[in-house]
C-alpha positions as a Markdown table, in Angstrom:
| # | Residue | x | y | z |
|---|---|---|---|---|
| 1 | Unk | 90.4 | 87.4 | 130.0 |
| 2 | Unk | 93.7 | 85.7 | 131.4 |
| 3 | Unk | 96.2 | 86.7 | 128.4 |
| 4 | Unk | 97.2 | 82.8 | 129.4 |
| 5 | Unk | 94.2 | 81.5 | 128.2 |
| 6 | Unk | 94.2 | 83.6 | 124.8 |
| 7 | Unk | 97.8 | 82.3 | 124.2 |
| 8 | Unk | 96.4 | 78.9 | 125.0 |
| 9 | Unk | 93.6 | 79.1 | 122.4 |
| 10 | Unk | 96.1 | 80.7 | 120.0 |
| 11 | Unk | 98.7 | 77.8 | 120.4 |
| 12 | Unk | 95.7 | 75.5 | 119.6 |
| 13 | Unk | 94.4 | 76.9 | 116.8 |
| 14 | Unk | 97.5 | 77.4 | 115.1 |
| 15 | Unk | 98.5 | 73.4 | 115.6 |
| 16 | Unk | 100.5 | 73.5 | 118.7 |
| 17 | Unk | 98.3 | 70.4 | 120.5 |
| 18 | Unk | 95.3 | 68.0 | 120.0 |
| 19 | Unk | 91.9 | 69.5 | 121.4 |
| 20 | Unk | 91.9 | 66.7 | 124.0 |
| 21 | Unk | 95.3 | 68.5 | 125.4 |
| 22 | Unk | 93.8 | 71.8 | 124.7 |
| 23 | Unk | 90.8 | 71.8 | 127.1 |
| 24 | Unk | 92.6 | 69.6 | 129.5 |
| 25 | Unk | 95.0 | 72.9 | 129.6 |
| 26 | Unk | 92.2 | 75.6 | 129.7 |
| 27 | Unk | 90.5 | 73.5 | 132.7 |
| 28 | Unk | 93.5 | 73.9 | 134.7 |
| 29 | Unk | 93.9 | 77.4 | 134.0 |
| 30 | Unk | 90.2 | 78.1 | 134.4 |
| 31 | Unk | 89.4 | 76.3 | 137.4 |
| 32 | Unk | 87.0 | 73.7 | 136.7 |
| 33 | Unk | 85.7 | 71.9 | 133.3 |
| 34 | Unk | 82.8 | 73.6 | 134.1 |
| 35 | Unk | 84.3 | 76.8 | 134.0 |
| 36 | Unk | 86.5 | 75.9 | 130.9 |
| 37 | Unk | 83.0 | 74.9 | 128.6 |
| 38 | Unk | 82.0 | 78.6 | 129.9 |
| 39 | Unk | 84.8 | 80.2 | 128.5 |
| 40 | Unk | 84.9 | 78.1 | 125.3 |
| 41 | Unk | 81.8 | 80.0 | 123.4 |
| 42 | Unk | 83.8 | 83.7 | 124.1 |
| 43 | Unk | 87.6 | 81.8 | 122.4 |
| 44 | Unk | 85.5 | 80.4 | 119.6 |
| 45 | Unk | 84.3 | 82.3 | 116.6 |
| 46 | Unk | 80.6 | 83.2 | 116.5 |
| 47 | Unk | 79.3 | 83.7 | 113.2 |
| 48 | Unk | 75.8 | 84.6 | 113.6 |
| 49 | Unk | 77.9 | 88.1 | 114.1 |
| 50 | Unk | 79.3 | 87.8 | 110.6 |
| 51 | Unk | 76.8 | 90.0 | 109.3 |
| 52 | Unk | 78.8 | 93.5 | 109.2 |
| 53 | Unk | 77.6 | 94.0 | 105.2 |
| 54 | Unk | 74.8 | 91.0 | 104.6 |
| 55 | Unk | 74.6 | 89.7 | 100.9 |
| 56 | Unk | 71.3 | 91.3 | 100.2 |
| 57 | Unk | 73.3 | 94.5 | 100.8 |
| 58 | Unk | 72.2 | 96.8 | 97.9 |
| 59 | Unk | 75.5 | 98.4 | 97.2 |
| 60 | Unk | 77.1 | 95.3 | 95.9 |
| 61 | Unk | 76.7 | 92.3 | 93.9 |
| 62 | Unk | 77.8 | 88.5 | 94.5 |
| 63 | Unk | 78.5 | 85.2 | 93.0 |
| 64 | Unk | 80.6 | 82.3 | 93.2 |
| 65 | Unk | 83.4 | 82.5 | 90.8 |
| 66 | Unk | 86.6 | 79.9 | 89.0 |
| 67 | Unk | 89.4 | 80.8 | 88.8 |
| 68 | Unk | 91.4 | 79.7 | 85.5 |
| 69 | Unk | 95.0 | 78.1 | 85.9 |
| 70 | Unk | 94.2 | 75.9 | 88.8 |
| 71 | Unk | 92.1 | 72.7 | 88.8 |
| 72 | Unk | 88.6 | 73.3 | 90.9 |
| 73 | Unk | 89.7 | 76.5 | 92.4 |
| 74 | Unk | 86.6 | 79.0 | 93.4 |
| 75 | Unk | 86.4 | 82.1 | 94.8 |
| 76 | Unk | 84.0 | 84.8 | 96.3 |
| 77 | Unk | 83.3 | 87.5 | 93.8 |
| 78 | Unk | 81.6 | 90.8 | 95.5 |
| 79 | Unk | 82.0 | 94.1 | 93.3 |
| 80 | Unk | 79.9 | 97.5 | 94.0 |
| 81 | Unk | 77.1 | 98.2 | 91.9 |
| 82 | Unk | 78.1 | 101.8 | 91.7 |
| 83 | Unk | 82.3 | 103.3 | 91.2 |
| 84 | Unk | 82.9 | 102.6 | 87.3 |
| 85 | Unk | 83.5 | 100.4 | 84.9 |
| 86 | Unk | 86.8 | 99.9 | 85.9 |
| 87 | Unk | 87.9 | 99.0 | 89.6 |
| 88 | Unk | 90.8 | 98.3 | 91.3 |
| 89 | Unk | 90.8 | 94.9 | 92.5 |
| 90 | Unk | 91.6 | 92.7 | 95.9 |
| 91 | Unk | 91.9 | 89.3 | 96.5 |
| 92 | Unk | 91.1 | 88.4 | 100.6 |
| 93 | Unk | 92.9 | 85.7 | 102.0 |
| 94 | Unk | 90.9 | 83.5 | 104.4 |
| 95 | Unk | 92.6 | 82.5 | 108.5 |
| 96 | Unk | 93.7 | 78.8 | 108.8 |
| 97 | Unk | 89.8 | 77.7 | 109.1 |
| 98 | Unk | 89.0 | 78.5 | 105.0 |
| 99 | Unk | 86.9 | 81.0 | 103.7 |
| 100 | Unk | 84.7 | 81.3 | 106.3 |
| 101 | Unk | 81.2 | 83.7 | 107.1 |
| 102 | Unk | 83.6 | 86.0 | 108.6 |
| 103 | Unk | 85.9 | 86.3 | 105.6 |
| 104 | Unk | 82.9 | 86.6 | 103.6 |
| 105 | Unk | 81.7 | 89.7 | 105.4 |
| 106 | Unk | 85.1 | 90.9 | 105.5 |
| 107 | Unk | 85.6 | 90.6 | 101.6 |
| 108 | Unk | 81.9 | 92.3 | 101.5 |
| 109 | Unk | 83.2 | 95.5 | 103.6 |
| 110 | Unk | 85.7 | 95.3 | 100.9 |
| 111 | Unk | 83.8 | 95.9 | 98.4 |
| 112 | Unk | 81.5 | 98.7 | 100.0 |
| 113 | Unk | 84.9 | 100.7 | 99.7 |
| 114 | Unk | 85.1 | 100.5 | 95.9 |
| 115 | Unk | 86.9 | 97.4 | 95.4 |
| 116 | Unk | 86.2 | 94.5 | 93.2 |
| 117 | Unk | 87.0 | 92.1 | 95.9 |
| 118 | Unk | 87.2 | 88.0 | 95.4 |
| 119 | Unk | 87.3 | 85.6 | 98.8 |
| 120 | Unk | 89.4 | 83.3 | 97.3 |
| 121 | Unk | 88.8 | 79.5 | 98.5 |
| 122 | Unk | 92.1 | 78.4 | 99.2 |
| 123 | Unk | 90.5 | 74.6 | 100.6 |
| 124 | Unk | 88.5 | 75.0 | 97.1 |
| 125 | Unk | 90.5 | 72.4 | 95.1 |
| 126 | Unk | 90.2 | 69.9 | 98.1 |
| 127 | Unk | 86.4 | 70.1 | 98.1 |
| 128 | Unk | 85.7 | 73.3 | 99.6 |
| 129 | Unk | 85.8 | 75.2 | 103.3 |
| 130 | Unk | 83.9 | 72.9 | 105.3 |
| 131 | Unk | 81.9 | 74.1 | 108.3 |
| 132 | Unk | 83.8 | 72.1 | 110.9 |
| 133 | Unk | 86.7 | 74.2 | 111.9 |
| 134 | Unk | 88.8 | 71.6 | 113.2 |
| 135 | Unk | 88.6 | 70.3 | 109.9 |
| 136 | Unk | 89.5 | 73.2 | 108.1 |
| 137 | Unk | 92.5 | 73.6 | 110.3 |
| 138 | Unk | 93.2 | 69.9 | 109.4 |
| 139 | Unk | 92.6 | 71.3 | 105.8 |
| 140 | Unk | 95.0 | 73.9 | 105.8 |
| 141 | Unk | 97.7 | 71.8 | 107.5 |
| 142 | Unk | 97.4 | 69.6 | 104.2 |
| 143 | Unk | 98.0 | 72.3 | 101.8 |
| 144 | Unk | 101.7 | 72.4 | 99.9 |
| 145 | Unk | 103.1 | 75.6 | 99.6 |
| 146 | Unk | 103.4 | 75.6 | 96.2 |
| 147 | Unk | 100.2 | 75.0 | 95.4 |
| 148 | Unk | 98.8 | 78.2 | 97.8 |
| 149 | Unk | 101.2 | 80.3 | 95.7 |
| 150 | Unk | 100.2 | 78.8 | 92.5 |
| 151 | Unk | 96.4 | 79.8 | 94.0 |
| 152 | Unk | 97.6 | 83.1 | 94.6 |
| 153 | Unk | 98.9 | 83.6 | 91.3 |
| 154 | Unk | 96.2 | 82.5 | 89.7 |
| 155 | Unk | 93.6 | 85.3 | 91.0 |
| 156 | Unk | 95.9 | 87.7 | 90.4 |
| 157 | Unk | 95.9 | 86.8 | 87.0 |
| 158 | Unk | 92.3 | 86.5 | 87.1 |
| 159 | Unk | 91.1 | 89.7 | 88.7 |
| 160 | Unk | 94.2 | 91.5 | 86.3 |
| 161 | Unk | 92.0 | 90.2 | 83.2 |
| 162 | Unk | 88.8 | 91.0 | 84.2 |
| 163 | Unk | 87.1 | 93.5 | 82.0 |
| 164 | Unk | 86.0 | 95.6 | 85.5 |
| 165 | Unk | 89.3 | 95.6 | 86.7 |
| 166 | Unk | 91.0 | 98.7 | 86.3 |
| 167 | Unk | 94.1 | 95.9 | 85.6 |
| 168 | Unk | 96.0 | 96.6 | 89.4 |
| 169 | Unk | 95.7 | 94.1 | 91.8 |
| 170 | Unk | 96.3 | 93.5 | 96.0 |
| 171 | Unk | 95.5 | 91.7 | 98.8 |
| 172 | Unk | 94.5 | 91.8 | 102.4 |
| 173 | Unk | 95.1 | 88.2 | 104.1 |
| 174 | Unk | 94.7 | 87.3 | 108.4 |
| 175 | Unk | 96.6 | 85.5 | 110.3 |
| 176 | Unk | 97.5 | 82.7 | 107.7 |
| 177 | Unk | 96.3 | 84.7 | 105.2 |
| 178 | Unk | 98.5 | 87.4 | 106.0 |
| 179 | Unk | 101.8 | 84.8 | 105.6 |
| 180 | Unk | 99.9 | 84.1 | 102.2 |
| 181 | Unk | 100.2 | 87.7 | 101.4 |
| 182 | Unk | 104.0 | 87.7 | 102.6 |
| 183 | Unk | 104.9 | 84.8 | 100.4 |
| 184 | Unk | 102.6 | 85.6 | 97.3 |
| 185 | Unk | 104.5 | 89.6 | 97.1 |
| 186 | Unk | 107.7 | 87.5 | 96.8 |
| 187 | Unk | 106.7 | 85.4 | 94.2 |
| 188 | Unk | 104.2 | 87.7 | 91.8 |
| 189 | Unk | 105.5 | 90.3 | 90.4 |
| 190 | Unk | 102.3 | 91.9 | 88.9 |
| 191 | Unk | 101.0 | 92.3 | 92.5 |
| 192 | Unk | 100.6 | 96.0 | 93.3 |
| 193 | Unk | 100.0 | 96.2 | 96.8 |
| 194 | Unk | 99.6 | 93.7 | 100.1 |
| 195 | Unk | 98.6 | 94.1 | 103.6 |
| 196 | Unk | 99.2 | 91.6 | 106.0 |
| 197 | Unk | 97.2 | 91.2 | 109.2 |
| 198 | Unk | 99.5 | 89.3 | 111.6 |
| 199 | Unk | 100.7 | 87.0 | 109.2 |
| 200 | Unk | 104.4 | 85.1 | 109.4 |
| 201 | Unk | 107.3 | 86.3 | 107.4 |
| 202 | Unk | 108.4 | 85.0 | 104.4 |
| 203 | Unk | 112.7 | 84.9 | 104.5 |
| 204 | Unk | 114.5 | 87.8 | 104.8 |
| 205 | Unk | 116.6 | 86.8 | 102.0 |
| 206 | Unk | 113.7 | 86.8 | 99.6 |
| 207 | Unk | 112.3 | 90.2 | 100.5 |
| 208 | Unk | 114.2 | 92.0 | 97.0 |
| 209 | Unk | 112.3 | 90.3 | 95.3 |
| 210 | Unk | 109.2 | 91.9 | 96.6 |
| 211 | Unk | 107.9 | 94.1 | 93.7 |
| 212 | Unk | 104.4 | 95.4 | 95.6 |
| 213 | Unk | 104.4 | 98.2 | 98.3 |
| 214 | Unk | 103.4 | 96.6 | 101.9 |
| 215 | Unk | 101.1 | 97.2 | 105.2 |
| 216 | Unk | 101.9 | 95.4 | 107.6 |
| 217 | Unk | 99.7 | 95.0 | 110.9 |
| 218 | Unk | 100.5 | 93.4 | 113.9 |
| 219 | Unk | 99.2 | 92.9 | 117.8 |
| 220 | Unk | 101.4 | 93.7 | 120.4 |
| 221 | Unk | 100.6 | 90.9 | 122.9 |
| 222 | Unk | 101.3 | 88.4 | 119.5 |
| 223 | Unk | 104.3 | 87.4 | 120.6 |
| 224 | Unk | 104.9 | 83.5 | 118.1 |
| 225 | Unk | 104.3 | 86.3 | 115.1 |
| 226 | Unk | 105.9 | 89.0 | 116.2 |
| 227 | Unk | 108.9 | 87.8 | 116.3 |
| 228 | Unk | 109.5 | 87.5 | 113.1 |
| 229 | Unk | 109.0 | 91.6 | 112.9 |
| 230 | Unk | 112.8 | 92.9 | 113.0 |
| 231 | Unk | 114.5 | 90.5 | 110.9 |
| 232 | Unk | 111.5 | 91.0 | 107.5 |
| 233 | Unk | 111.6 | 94.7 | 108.5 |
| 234 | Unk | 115.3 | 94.9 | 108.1 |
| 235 | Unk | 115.6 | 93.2 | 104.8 |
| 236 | Unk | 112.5 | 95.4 | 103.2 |
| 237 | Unk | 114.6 | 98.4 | 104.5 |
| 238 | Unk | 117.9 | 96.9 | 102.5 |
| 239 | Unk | 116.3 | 96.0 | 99.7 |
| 240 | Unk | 114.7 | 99.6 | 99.4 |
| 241 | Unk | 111.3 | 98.3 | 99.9 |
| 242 | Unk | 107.6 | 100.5 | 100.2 |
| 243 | Unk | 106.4 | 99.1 | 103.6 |
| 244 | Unk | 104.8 | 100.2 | 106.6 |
| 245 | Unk | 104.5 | 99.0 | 109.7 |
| 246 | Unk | 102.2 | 99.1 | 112.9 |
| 247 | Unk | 101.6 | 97.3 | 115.8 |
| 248 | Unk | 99.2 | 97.8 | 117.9 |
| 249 | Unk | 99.3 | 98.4 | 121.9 |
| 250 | Unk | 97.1 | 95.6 | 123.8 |
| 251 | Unk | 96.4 | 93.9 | 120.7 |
| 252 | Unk | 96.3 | 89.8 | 120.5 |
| 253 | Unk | 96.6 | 88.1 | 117.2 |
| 254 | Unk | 93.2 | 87.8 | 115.3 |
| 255 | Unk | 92.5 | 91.4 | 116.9 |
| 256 | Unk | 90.6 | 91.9 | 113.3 |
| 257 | Unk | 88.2 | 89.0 | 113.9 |
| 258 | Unk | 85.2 | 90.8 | 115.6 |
| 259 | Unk | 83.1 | 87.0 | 115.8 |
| 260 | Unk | 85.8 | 86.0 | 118.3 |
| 261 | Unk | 85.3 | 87.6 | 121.4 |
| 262 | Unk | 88.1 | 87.3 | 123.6 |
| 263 | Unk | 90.9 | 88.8 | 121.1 |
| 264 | Unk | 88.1 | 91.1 | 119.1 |
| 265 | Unk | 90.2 | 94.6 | 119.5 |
| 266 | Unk | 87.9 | 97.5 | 117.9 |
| 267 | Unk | 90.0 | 100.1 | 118.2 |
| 268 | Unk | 92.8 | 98.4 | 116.4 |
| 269 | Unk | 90.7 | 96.9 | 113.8 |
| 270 | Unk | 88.8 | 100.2 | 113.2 |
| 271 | Unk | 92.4 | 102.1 | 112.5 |
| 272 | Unk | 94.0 | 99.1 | 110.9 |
| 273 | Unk | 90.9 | 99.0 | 108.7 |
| 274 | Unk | 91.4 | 103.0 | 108.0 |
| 275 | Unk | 94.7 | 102.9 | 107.0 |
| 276 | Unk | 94.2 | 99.6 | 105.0 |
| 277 | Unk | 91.7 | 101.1 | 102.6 |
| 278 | Unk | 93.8 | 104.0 | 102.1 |
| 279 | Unk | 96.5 | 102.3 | 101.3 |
| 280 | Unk | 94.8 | 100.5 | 98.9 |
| 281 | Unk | 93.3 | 103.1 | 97.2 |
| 282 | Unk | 96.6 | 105.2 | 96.9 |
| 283 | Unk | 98.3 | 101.7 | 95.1 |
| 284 | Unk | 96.1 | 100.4 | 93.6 |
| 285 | Unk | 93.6 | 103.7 | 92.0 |
């Protein structure tokens, strides 16, 4: 696909215009209307492909969860049935559209790999992810930073408590989850590890006060994120910092997402995915 029309789609879904502006822009660069509605079901999520580990999965257990220290907040509790009494723990962090089937099945996969994992609803306090994406977008948008760290802090409290936990916590957030990730390491100490997918940067000038070793993914071709790279890389290397850092050759932003066709990158997610459990497991075992 036309790396225009991805960057398009990205600057849309990430508030840059109105969806009236938006498809006006992708008819022009497609041609026609008619080839713009064509094109629309490959940039849009598809969910009936959210089905990497289903629920009735029979390594792993779930149930909607609240969480203590924040009024009405829920999350998505999966743990494996099998790996101890004890587990190490992750909190996923949902994209700007909520926890939706994708995160789900991505906090699921999570938990086939020995974690106790929690989908935490960030839109949970609000009334929950709703189904419309342009809502949950709208959602997002209405969140105060405060609050999402406040969220943050709260599950890592929660899954630190937990009589399976083996008492060390991280998380694994996308896109705006992975700036959640960014700005919860600065402001939690008892977070052990975090990997952000594409996620913004939080200020260099905070990144001492980062206490939990980092993974840091990023696509190539994601040029509004990546530009934040040099500037967060050089303050974690000042401040003496565990990080690591990849980006990925021919990789758009949401490359992870694999019910979103057009910027779906396999190979990436496959060795992002690799070296995210492993890291995981060597901070957090």
């Amino acid at each position: 696909m036309d790396q225009r029309i991805i960057d398009l789609y990205d600057d849309f879904t990430h508030g840059g215009m109105s969806r009236r502006s938006f498809l006006d822009k992708l008819a022009a660069l497609a041609g026609s209307t008619a080839a713009a509605s064509a094109l629309l079901p490959i940039l849009q999520n598809n969910y009936a492909m959210a089905q990497t580990v289903p629920e009735s999965d029979p390594r792993i257990a779930t149930e909607t969860v609240d969480i203590p220290g924040a009024q009405s907040l829920k999350g998505y509790l999966v743990k494996p049935k099998e790996g101890g009494d004890k587990l190490p723990a992750v909190i996923v962090i949902h994209e700007n559209r909520g926890l939706n089937p994708h995160i789900k099945d991505v906090t699921r996969r999570m938990a086939t790999e020995g974690f106790l994992a929690l989908g935490l609803d960030y839109l949970s306090p609000m009334g929950g992810t709703p189904t419309d994406e342009d809502k949950g977008r709208e959602m997002i948008g209405q969140l105060k930073q405060p609050d999402v760290i406040a969220y943050g802090k709260a599950a890592v409290a929660y899954l630190k408590g937990r009589p399976d936990s083996n008492g060390k916590v991280g998380a694994v957030g996308f896109c705006w989850g992975g700036g959640a990730v960014n700005n919860l390491a600065v402001n939690e100490p008892n977070l052990n590890a975090g990997v952000a997918y594409y996620g913004g940067q939080p200020k260099a000038e905070d990144a001492p006060k980062i206490q939990a070793a980092l993974m840091l993914h990023y696509g190539a071709l994601d040029e509004r994120i990546n530009a934040g790279i040099p500037a967060y890389e050089a303050a974690l290397k000042q401040a003496g910092k565990t990080y690591e850092i990849y980006v990925y050759e021919g990789a758009n932003h949401a490359f992870n997402n694999d019910t979103n066709a057009a910027r779906y990158n396999k190979a990436a997610a496959d060795l992002a995915w690799s070296r995210t459990v492993g890291f995981l497991k060597t901070h957090l075992g």
